[in-house]
GUMAR-591402 format. One record per residue (C-alpha): y, x negated, z. Coordinates in nm, 3 decimals, decimal comma. Example, Ala and Ser with C-alpha at 12.3 -4.5 7.8 and 13.67 -1.06 7.14 Angstrom:
REM residues 2
        yy        xx        zz
    -0,450    -1,230     0,780
    -0,106    -1,367     0,714
//
This chain:
REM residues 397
        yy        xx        zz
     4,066     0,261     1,089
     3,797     0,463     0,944
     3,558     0,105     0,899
     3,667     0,068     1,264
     3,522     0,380     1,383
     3,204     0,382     1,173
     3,123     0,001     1,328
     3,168     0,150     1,659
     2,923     0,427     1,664
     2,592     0,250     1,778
     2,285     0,292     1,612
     2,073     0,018     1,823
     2,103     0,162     2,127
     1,803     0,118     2,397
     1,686     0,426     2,325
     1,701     0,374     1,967
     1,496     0,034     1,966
     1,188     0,253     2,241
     1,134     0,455     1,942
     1,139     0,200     1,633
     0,889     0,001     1,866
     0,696     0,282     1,899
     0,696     0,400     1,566
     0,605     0,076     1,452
     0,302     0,068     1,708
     0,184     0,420     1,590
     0,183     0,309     1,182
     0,028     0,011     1,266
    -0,212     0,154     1,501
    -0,312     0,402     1,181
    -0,305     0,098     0,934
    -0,496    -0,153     1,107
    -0,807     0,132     1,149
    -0,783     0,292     0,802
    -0,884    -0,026     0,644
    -1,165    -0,148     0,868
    -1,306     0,167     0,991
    -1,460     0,238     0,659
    -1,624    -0,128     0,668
    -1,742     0,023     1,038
    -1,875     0,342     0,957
    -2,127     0,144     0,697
    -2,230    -0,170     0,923
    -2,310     0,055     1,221
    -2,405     0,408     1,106
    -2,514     0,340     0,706
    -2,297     0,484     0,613
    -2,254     0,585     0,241
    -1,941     0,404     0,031
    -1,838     0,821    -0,002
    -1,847     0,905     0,351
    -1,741     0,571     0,472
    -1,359     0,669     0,269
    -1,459     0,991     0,399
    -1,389     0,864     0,793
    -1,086     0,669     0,664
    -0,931     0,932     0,458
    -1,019     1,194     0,724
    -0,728     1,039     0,989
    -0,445     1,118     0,709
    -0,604     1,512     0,733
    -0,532     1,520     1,088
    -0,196     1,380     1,060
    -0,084     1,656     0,796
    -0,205     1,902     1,043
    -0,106     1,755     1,324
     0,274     1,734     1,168
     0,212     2,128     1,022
     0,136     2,240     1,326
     0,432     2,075     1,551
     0,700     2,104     1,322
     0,832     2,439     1,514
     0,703     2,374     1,822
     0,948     2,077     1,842
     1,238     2,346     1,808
     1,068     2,537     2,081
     0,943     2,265     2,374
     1,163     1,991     2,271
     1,088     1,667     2,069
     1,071     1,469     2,404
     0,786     1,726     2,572
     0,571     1,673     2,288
     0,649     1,306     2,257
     0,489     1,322     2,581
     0,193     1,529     2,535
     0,129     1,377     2,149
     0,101     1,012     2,370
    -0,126     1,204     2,607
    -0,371     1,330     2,297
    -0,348     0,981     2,104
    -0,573     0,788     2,521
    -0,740     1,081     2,514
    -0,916     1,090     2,187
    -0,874     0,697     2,131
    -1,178     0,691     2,401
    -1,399     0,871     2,199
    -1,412     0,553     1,962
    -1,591     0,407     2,256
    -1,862     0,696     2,286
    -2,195     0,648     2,082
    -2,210     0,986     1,918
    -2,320     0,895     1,540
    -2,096     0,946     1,232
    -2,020     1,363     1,311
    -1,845     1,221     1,641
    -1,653     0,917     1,487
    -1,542     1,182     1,184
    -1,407     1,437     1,454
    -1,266     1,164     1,657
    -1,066     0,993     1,358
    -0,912     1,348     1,308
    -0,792     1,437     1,634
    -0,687     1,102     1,684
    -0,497     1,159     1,335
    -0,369     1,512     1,478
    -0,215     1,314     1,782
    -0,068     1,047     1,548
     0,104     1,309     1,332
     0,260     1,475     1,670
     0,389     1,135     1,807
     0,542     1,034     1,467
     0,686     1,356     1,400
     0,842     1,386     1,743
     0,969     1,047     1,741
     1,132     1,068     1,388
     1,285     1,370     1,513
     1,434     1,187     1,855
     1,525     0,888     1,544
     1,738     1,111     1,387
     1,915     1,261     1,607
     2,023     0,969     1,832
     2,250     0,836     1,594
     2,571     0,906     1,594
     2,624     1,190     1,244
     2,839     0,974     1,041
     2,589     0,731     1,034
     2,284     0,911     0,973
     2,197     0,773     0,662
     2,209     0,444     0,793
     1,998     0,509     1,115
     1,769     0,654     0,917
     1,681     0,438     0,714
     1,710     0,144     0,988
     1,435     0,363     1,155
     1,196     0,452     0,846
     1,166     0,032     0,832
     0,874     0,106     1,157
     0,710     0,255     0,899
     0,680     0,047     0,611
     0,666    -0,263     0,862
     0,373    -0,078     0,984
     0,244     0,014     0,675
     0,229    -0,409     0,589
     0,148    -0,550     0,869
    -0,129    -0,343     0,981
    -0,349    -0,387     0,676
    -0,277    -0,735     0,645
    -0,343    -0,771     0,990
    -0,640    -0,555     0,985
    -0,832    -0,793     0,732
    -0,742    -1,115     0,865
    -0,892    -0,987     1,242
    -1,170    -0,807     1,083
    -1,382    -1,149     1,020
    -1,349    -1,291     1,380
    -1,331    -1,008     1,589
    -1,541    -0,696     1,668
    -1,394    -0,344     1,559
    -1,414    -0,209     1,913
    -1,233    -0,536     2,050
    -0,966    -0,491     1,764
    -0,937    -0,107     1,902
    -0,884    -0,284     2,267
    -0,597    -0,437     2,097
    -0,444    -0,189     1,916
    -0,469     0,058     2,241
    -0,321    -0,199     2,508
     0,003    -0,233     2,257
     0,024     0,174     2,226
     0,043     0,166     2,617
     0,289    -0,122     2,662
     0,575     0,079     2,408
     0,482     0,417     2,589
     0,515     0,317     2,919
     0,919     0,294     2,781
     0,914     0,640     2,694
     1,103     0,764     2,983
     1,382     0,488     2,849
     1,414     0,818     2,538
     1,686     1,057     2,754
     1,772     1,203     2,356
     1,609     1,573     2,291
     1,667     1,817     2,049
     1,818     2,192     2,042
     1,524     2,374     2,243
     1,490     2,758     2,138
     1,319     3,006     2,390
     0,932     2,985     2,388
     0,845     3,285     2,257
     0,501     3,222     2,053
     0,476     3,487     1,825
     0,221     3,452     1,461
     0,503     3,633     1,309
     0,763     3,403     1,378
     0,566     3,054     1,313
     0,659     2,836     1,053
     0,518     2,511     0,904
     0,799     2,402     0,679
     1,181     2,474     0,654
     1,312     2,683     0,401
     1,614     2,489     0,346
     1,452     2,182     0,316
     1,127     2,278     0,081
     1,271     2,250    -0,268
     1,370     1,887    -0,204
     0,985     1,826    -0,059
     0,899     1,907    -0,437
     1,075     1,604    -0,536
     0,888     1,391    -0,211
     0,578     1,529    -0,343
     0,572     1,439    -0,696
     0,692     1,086    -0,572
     0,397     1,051    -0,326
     0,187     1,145    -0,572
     0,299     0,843    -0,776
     0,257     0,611    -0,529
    -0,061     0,745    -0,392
    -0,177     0,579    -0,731
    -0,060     0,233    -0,567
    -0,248     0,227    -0,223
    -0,579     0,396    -0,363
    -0,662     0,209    -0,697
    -0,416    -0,136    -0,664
    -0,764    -0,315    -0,566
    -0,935    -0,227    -0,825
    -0,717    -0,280    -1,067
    -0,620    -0,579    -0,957
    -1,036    -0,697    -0,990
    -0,987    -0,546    -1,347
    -0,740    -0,760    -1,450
    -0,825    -1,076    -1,256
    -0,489    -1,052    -1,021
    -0,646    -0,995    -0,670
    -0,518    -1,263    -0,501
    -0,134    -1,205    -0,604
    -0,215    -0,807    -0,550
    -0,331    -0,950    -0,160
     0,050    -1,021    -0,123
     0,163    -0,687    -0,282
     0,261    -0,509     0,044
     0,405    -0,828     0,226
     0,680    -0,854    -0,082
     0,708    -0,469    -0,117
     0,771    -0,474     0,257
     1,015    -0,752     0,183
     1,211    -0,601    -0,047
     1,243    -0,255     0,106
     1,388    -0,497     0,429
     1,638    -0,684     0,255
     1,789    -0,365     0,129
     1,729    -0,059     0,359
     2,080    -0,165     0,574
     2,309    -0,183     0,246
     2,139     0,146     0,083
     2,162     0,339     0,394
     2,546     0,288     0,462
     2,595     0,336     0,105
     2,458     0,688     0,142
     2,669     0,743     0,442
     2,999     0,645     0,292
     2,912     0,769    -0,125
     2,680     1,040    -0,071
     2,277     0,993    -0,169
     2,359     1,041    -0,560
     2,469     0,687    -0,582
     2,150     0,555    -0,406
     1,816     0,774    -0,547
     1,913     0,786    -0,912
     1,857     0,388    -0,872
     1,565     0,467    -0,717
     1,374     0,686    -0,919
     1,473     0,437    -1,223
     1,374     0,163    -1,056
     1,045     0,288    -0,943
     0,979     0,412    -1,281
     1,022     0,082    -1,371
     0,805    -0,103    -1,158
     0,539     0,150    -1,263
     0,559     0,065    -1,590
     0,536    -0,295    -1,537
     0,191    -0,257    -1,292
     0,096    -0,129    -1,575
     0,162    -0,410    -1,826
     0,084    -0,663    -1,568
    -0,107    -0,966    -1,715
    -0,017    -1,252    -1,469
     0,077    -1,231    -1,079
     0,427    -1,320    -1,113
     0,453    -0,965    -1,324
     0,236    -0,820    -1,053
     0,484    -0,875    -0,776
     0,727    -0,831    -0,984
     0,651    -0,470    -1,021
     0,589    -0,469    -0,614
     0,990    -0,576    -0,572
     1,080    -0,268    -0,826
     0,864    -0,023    -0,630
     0,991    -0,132    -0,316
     1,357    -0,092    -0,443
     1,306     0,229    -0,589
     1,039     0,413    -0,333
     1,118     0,208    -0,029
     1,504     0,324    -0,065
     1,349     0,680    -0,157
     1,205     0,733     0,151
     1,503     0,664     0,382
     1,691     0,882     0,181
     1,528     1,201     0,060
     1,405     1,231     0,455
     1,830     1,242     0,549
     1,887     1,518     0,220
     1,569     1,716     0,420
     1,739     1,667     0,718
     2,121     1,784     0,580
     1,988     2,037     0,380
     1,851     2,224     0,740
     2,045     2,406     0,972
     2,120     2,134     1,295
     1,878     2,350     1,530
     1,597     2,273     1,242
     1,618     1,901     1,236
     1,245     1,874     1,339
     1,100     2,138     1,129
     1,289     1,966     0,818
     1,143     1,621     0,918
     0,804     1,786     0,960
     0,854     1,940     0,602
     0,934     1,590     0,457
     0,661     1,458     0,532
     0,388     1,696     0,512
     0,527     1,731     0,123
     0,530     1,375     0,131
     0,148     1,342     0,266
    -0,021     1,620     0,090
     0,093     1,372    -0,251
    -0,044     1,089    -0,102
    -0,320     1,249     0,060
    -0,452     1,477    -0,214
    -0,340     1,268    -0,487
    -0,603     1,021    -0,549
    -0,878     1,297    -0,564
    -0,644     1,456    -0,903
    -0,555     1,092    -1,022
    -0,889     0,960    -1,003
    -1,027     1,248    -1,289
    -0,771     1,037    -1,512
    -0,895     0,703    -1,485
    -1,235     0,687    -1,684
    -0,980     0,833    -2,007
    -0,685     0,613    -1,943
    -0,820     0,293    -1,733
    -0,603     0,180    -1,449
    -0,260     0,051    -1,602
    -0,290     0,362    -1,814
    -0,263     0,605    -1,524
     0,038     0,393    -1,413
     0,221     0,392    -1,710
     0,115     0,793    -1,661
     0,261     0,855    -1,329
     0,608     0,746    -1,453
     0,637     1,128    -1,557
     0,545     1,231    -1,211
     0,877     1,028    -1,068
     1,087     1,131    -1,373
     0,936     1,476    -1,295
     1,034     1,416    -0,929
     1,419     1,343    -1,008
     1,492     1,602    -1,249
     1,383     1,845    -0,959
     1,567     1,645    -0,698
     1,882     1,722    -0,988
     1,796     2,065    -0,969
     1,806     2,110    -0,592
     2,070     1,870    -0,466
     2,207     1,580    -0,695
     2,437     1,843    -0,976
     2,580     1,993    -0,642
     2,676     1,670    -0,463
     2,812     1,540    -0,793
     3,058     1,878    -0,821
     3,122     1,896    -0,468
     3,257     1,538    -0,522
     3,453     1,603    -0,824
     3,599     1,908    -0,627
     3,721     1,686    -0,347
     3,921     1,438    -0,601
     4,096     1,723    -0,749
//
């Protein structure tokens, strides 16, 4: 009776598939331009290789603001008023691509566009999680976080095959006509979240929830491993004479993290997330350890398949502890805390871990980082697992 029930609470309701569409638009929007705007900035402004990561890397600076800044607001306005006026930003500063105004203006732009971008995905991860039904949060949560890593594959690998036959403005045409087409559905979204009184006070603003900051610990010491991945994999895949299996890296990381997100999720749902993120952190480690080591591409992607069982599953999960470990009127202020914890690791992470590499080389710092995800779960331990574990040994007595 109990299966019965669970089966019958939808997760893929209309409104459910409006926002994975546009979620998946939104990451592959960001994708797509972070790796050919750099190649941009140089072709048609000279720019320098520094500055040139300095307009990619800038749009990830605007998203961790834009996602500090809205966390609370969500609580106040709504998820769906910002959803609208996030959508409004994203036209609005998208047109200054199309403005000749040197590098200052294409910096600027790429970080209010990245502002926007953190507003829409915060707002719509927030309108994700609460349109599925409780019992099944886990698994719609993890259903949903697939926009992301889909978005996360497909956009580079999209991004580099367009790149040689198409213009970067054109490729912006693109990208901006299939933003439009999945926000004209918006008003398909009727879900909104607990809306408190507007009263905008300094005192009373808050970034990050409470409840749900010792667990972003944990997400932050795991971005910070993986920010190792998506800054340095192409060089040390030229190191070590792997660069075409390392081109496939995402696509079977992607892969992996799809053929398991639906099992892990329900698993959480029904066993709690103990049985599901010890795996993952052990798996991860893993696959770290193995980049590392790697010699040939089959060892290569075989480390890709780890990581995407181990920090692909993460994801999904830690964002539902964040989530259970709030109060229910906080549900956007704890997804806003996941994942500025989770972006100031891979943000910030590169500029610490890159200190490292002249001592240690590149499979060095991997084999390194494995600390920062064993670091990572004995925190997570700390803060959650050791009380799940006796709250479940309480329940069989």
């Amino acid at each position: 009776m109990q299966n019965s029930e669970y089966s019958n609470d939808r997760i893929w309701t209309k409104e459910f598939v409006v926002i994975f569409m546009y979620h998946f638009i939104i990451m592959f929007s960001m994708y797509v331009s972070m790796v050919t705007i750099g190649s941009f900035a140089i072709d048609n402004y000279n720019a320098s290789p520094s500055t040139a990561g300095l307009v990619a890397s800038i749009f990830i600076v605007g998203v961790l603001v834009g996602r500090a800044l809205t966390g609370q607001q969500i609580n106040r306005l709504g998820a769906r008023r910002l959803l609208y006026i996030g959508t409004a930003m994203f036209f609005v500063t998208y047109c200054l691509y199309f403005i000749e105004g040197g590098l200052s203006l294409l910096i600027a732009t790429r970080f209010l566009n990245g502002f926007a971008t953190g507003l829409i995905s915060t707002a719509l991860n927030t309108l994700a999680t609460i349109s599925v039904p409780e019992n099944r949060r886990g698994e719609g949560i993890s259903y949903f976080s697939l926009s992301f890593v889909l978005g996360s594959a497909v956009g580079p690998f999209l991004g580099f095959l367009l790149a040689g036959s198409i213009s970067y403005r054109m490729m912006l045409l693109l990208v901006a006509g299939m933003v439009l087409i999945v926000a004209l559905m918006i008003p398909m979204v009727r879900t909104n979240n607990v809306k408190r009184p507007m009263k905008p006070t300094v005192r009373g603003f808050r970034m990050i929830d409470r409840d749900a900051l010792p667990m972003g610990f944990s997400i932050l010491f795991m971005g910070l491993a993986y920010a190792g991945v998506l800054s340095f994999l192409n060089m040390y895949a030229d190191e070590v004479g792997l660069v075409t299996a390392a081109s496939f890296f995402f696509i079977v990381y992607a892969i992996s993290i799809t053929v398991t997100r639906p099992f892990t999720g329900r698993l959480m749902d029904q066993k709690g997330a103990n049985i599901v993120l010890y795996p993952s952190f052990i798996l991860m480690a893993l696959g770290f350890f193995v980049l590392g080591s790697a010699t040939t591409g089959v060892v290569l992607l075989a480390s890709s398949v780890l990581i995407g069982f181990g920090y692909g599953n993460f994801q999904s999960v830690a964002q539902t502890v964040c989530v259970n470990l709030a109060s229910r009127e906080n549900v956007g202020l704890a997804t806003s805390t996941y994942f500025i914890m989770l972006e100031i690791g891979l943000g910030f992470g590169p500029f610490f871990l890159g200190f490292l590499v002249p001592s240690i080389g590149y499979g060095g710092l991997y084999q390194f980082l494995v600390i920062s995800i064993l670091l990572a779960m004995g925190i997570f331990h700390v803060v959650y697992g050791r009380h799940e574990s006796a709250e479940k040994r309480m329940s069989q007595q």
